[in-house]
VEXBAZA-679521 format. One record per residue: residue in one letter; y, z, x of N, C-alpha, C in turn. Coordinates in nm, 3 decimals. Layout:
["A", [Y, Z, X], [Y, Z, X], [Y, Z, X]]
...
***
This chain:
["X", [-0.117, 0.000, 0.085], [0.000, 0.000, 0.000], [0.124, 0.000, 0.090]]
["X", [0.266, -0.080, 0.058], [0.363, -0.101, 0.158], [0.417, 0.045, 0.140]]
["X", [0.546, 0.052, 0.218], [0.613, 0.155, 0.222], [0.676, 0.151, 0.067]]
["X", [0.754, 0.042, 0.050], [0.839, 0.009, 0.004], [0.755, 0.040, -0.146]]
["X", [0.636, 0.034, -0.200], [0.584, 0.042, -0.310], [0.550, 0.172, -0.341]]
["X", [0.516, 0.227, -0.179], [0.536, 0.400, -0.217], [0.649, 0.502, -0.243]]
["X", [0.718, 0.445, -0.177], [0.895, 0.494, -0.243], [0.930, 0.442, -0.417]]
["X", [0.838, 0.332, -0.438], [0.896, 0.334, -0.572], [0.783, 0.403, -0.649]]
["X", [0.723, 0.413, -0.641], [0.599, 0.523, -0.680], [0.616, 0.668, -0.675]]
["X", [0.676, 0.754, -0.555], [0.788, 0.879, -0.569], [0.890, 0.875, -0.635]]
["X", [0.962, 0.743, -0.644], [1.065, 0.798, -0.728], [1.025, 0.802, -0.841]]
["X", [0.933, 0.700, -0.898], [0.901, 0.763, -1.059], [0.862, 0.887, -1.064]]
["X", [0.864, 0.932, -1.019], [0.765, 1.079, -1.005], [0.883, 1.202, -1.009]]
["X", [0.955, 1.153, -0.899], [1.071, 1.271, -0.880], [1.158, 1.232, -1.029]]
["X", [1.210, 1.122, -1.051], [1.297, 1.068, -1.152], [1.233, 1.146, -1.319]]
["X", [1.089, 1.106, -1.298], [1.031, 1.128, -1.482], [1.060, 1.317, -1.462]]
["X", [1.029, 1.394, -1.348], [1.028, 1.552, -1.337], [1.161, 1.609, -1.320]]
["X", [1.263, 1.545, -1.264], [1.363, 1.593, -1.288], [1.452, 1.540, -1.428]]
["X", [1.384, 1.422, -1.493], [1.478, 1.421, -1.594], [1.410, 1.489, -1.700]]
["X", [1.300, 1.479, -1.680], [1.218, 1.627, -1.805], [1.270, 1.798, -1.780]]
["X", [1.315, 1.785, -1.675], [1.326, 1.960, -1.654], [1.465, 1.960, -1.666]]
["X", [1.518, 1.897, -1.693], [1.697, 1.866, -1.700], [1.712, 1.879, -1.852]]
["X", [1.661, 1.762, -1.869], [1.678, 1.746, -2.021], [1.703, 1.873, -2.111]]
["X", [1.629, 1.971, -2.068], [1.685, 2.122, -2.139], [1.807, 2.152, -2.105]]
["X", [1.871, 2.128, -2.032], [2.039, 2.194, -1.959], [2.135, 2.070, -2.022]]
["X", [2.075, 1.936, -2.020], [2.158, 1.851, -2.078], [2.199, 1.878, -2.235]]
["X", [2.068, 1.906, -2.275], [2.058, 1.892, -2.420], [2.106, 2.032, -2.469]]
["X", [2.127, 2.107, -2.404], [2.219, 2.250, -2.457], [2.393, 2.198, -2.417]]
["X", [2.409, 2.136, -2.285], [2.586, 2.112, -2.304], [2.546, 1.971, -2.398]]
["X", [2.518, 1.925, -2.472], [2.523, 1.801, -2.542], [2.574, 1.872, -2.663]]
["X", [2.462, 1.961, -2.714], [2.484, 2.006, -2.823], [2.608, 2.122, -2.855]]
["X", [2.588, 2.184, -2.755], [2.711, 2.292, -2.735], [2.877, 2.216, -2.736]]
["X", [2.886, 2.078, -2.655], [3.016, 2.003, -2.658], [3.036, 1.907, -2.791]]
["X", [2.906, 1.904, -2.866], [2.946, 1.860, -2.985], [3.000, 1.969, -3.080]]
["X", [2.969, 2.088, -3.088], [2.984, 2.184, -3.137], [3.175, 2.206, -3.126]]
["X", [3.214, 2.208, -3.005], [3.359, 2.206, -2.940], [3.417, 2.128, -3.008]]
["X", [3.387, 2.022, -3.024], [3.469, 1.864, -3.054], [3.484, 1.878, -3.233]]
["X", [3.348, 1.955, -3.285], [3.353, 1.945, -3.479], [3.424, 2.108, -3.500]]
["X", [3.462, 2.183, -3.428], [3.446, 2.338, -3.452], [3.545, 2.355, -3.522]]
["X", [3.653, 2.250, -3.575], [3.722, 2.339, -3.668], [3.668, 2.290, -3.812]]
["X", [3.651, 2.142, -3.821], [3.562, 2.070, -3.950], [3.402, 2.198, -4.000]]
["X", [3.351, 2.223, -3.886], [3.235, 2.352, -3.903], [3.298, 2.472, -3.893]]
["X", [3.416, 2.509, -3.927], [3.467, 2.612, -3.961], [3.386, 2.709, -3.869]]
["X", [3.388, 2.692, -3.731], [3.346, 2.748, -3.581], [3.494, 2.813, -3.584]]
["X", [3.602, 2.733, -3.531], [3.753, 2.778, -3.522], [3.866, 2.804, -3.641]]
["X", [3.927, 2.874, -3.590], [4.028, 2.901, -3.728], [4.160, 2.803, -3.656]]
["X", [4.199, 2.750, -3.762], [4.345, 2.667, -3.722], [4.439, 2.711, -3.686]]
["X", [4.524, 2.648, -3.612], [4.641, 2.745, -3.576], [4.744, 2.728, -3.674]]
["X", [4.777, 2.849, -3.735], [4.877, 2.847, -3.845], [5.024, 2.781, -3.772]]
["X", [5.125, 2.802, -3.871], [5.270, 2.780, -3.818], [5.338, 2.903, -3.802]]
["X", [5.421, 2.988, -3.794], [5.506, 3.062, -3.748], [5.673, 2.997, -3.756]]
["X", [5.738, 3.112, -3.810], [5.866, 3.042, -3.822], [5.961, 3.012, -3.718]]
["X", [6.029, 2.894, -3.752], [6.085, 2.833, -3.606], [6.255, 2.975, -3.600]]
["X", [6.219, 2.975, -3.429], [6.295, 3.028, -3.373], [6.311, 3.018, -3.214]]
["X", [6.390, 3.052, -3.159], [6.443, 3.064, -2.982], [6.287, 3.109, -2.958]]
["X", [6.279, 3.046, -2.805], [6.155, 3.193, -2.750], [6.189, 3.312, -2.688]]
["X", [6.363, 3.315, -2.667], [6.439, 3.468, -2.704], [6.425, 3.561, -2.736]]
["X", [6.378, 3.480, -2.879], [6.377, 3.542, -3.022], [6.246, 3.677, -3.006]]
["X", [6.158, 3.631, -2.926], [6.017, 3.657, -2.918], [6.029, 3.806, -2.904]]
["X", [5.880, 3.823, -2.975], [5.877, 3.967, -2.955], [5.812, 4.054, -2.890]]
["X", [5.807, 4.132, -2.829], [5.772, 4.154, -2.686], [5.621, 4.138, -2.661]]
["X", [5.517, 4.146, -2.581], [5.373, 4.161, -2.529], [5.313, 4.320, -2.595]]
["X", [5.422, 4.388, -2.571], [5.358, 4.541, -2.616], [5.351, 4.541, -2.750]]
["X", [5.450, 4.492, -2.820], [5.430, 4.479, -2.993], [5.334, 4.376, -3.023]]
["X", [5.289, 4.304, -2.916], [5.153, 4.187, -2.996], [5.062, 4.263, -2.977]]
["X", [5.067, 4.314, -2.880], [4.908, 4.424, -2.861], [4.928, 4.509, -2.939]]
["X", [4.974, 4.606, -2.978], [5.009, 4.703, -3.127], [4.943, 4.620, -3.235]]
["X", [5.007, 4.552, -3.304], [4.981, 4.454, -3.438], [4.875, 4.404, -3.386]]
["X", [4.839, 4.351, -3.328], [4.653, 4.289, -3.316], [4.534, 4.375, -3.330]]
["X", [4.626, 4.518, -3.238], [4.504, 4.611, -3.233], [4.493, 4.688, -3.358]]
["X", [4.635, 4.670, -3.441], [4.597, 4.746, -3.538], [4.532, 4.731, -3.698]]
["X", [4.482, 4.608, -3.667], [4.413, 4.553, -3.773], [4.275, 4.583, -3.809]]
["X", [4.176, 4.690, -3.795], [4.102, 4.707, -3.830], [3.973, 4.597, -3.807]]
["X", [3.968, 4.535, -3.725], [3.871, 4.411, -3.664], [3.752, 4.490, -3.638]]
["X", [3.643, 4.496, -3.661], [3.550, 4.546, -3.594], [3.563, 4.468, -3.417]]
["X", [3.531, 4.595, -3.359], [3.544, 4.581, -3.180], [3.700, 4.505, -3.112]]
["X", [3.796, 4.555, -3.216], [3.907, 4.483, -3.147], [4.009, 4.618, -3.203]]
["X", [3.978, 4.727, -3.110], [4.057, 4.857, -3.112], [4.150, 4.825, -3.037]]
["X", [4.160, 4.811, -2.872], [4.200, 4.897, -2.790], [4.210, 4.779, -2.686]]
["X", [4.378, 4.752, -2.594], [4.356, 4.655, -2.527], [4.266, 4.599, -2.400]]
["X", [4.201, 4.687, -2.403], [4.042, 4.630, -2.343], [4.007, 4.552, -2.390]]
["X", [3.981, 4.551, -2.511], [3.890, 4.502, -2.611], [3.940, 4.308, -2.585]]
["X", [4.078, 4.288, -2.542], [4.130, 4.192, -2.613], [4.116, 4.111, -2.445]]
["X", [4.054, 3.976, -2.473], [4.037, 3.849, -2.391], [4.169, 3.760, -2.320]]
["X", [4.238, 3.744, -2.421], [4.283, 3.631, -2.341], [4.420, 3.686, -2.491]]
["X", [4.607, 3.658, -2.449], [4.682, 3.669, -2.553], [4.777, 3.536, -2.492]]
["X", [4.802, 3.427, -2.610], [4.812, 3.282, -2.565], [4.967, 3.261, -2.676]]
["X", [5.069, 3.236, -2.577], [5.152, 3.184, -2.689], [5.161, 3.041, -2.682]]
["X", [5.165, 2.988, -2.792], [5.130, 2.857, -2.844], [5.313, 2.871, -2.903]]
["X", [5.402, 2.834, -2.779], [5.557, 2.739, -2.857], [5.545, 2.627, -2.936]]
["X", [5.476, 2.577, -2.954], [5.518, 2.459, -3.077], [5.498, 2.540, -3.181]]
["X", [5.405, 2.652, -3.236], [5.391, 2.694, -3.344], [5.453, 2.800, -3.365]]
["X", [5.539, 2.830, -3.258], [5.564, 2.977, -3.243], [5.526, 3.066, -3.278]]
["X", [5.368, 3.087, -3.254], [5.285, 3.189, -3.266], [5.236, 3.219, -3.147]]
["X", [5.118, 3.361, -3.155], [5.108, 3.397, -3.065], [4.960, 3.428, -3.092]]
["X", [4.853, 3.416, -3.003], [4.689, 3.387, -3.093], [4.633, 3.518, -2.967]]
["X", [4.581, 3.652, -3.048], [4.503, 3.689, -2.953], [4.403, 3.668, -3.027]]
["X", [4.290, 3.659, -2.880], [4.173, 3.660, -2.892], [4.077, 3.768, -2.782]]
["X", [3.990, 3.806, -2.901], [3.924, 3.977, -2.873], [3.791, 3.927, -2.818]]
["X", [3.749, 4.013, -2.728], [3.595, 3.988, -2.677], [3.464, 3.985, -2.765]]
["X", [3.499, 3.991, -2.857], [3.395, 3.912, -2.980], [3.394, 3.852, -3.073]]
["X", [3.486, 3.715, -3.006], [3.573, 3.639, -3.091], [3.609, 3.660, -3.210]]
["X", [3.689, 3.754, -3.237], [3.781, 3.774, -3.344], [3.917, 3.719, -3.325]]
["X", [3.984, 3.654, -3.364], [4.130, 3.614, -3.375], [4.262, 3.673, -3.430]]
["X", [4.345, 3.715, -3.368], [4.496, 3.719, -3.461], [4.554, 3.687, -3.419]]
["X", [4.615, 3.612, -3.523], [4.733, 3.503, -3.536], [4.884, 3.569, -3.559]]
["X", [5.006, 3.573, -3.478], [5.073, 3.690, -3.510], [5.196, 3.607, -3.474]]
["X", [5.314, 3.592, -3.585], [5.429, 3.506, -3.576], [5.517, 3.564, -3.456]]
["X", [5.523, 3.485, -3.352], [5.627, 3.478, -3.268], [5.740, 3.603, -3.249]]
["X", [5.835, 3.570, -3.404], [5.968, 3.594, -3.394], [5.955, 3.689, -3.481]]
["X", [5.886, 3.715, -3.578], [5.868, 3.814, -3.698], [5.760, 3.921, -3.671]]
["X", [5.642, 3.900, -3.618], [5.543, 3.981, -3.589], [5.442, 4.017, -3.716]]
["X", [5.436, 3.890, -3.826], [5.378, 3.874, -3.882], [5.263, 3.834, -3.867]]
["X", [5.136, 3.913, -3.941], [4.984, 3.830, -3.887], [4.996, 3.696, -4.009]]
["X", [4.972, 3.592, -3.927], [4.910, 3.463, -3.964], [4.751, 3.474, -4.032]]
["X", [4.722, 3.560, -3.943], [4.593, 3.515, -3.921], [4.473, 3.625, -3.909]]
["X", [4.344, 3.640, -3.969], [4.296, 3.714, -3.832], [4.118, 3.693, -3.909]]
["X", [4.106, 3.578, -3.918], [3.974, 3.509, -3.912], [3.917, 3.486, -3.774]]
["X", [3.802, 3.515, -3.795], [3.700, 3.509, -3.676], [3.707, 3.355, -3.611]]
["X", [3.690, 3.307, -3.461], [3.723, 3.253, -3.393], [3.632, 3.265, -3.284]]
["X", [3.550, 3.100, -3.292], [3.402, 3.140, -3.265], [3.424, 3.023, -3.117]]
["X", [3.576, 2.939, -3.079], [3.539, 2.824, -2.966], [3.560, 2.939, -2.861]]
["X", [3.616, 3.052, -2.850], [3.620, 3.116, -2.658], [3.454, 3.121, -2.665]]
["X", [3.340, 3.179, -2.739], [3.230, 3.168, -2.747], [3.202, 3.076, -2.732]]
["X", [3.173, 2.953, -2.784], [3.121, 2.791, -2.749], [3.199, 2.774, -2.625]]
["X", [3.293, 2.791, -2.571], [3.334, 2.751, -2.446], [3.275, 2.788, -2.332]]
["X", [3.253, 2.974, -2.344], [3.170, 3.027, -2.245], [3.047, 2.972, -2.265]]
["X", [2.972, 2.982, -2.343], [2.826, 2.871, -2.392], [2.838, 2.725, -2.296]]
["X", [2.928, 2.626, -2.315], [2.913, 2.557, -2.292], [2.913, 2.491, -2.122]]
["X", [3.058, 2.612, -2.060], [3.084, 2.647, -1.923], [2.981, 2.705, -1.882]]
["X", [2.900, 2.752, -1.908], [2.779, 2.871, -1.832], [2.821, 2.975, -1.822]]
["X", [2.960, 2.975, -1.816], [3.021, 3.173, -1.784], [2.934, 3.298, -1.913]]
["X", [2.890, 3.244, -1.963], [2.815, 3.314, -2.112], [2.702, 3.365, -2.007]]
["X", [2.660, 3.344, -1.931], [2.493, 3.373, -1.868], [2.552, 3.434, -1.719]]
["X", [2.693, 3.425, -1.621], [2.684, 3.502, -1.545], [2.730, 3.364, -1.477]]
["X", [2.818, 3.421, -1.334], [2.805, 3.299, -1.225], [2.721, 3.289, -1.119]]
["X", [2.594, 3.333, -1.153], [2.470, 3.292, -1.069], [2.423, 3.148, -1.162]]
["X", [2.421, 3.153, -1.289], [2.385, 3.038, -1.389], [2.516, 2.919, -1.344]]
["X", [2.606, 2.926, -1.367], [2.731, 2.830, -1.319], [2.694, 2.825, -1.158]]
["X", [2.686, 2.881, -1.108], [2.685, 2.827, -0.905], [2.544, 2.787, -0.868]]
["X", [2.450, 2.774, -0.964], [2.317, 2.771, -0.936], [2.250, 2.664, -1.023]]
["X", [2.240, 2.688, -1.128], [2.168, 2.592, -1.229], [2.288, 2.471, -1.250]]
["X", [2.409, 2.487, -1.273], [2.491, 2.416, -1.329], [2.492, 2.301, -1.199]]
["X", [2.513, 2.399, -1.096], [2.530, 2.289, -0.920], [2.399, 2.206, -0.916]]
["X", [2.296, 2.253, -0.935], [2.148, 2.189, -0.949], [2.139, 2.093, -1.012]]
["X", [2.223, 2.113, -1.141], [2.193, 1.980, -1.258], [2.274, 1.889, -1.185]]
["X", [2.384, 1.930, -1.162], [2.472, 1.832, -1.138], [2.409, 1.726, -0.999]]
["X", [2.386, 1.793, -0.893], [2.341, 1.718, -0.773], [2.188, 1.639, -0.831]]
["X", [2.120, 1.680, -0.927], [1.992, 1.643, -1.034], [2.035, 1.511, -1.063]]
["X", [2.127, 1.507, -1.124], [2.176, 1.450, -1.231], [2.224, 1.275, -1.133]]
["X", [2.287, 1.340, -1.023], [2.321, 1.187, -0.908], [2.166, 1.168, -0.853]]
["X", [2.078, 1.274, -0.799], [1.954, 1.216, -0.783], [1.902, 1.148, -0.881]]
["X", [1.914, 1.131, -0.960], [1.844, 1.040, -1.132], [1.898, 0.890, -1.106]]
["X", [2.038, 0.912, -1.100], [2.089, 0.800, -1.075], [2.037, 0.732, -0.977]]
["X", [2.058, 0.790, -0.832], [2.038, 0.671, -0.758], [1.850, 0.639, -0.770]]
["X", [1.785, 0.755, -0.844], [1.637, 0.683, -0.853], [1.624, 0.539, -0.959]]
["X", [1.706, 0.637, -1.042], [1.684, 0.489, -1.127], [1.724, 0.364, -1.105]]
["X", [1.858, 0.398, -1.046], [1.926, 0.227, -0.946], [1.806, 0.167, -0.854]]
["X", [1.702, 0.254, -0.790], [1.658, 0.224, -0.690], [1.498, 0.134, -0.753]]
["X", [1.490, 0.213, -0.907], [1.354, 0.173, -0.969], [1.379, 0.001, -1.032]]
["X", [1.496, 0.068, -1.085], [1.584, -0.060, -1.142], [1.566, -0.167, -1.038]]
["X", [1.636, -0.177, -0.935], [1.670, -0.301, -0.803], [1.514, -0.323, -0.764]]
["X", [1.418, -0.255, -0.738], [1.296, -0.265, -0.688], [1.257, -0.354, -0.780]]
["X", [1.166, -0.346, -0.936], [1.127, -0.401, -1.030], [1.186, -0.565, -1.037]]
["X", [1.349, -0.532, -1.017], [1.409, -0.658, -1.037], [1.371, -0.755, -0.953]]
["X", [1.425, -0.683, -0.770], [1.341, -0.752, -0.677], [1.236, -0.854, -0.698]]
["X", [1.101, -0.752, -0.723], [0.947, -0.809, -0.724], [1.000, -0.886, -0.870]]
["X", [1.017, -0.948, -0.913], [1.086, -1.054, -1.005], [1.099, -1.162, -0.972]]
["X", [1.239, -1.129, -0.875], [1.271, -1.260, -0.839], [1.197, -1.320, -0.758]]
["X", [1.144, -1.264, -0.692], [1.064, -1.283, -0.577], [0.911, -1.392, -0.596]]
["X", [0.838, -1.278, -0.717], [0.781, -1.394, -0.783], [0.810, -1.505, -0.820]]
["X", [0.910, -1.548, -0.922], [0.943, -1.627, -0.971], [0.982, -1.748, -0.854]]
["X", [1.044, -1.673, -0.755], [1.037, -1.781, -0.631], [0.992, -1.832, -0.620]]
["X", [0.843, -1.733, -0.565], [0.734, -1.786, -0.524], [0.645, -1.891, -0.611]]
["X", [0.644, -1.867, -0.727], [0.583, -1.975, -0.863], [0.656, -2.083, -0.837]]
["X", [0.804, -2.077, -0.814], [0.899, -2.236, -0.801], [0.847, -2.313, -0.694]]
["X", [0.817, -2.218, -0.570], [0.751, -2.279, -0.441], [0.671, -2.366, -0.464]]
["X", [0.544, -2.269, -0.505], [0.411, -2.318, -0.523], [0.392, -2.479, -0.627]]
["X", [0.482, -2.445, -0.703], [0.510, -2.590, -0.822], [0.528, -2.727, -0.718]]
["X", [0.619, -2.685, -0.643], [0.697, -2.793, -0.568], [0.598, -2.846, -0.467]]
["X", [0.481, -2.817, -0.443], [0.373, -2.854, -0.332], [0.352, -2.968, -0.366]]
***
């Protein structure tokens, strides 16, 4: 057997085992980034309300958003521990916290009115979908794996691809040859 027929004989091999053992990591960010893209139509995310227009002057301080967020009675969204990430969104002039078990409040800018405070499920699908949900041994490890996986696939398949094509033309040559005797 040539060299050249045993390299394409490993790569089917490496190519069919790494795209079977992949296929689980693909098919969770597949499904997880479709999830991202429909999450407010699947009522995953809550919309961002409006808030009344004003200066960002106007605004009212960081310590009064944490007050009014925390004091809403959220299950697990007491105490500013509790709270993830606090995002002001100027076009709406609101202000969106979000609590470490995705709970949401929506809290007007300039008034300190809650908008909002429906559950808010994309910081969850995001960590899901980033790997940060499982730890950064899963992101620096599995995620780096797929990815360098994922260019090994490629160039096997370019390589299964060009080979096959090769022994093609090659034949077909050779049949034109043989005609022409």
């Amino acid at each position: 057997m040539s060299r050249s027929v045993k390299l394409y004989q490993l790569s089917r091999k490496v190519h069919k085992w790494t795209g079977l053992i992949l296929s689980v990591v693909f098919m969770f960010m597949a499904v997880t980034g479709l999830l991202l893209v429909y999450m407010i139509p699947l009522g995953l995310a809550d919309e961002l309300r409006m808030g009344k227009e004003a200066s960002p002057s106007e605004s009212i301080s960081m310590e009064k958003v944490v007050s009014i967020a925390t004091s809403q009675d959220l299950p697990g969204a007491t105490s500013v521990e509790d709270i993830f990430r606090i995002e002001l969104r100027p076009s709406a002039n609101v202000y969106q916290v979000r609590f470490n078990n995705s709970q949401d409040v929506q809290i007007d800018a300039s008034t300190g009115e809650v908008l909002s405070t429906d559950p808010d499920y994309s910081t969850y699908l995001i960590t899901l979908h980033d790997g940060s949900f499982l730890g950064n041994w899963y992101r620096y490890s599995v995620l780096t794996m797929a990815g360098l996986s994922l260019i090994l696939l490629s160039f096997s398949g370019y390589y299964m691809f060009g080979f096959s094509l090769y022994k093609r033309l090659m034949a077909r040559k050779k049949t034109k040859g043989n005609l022409q005797i």
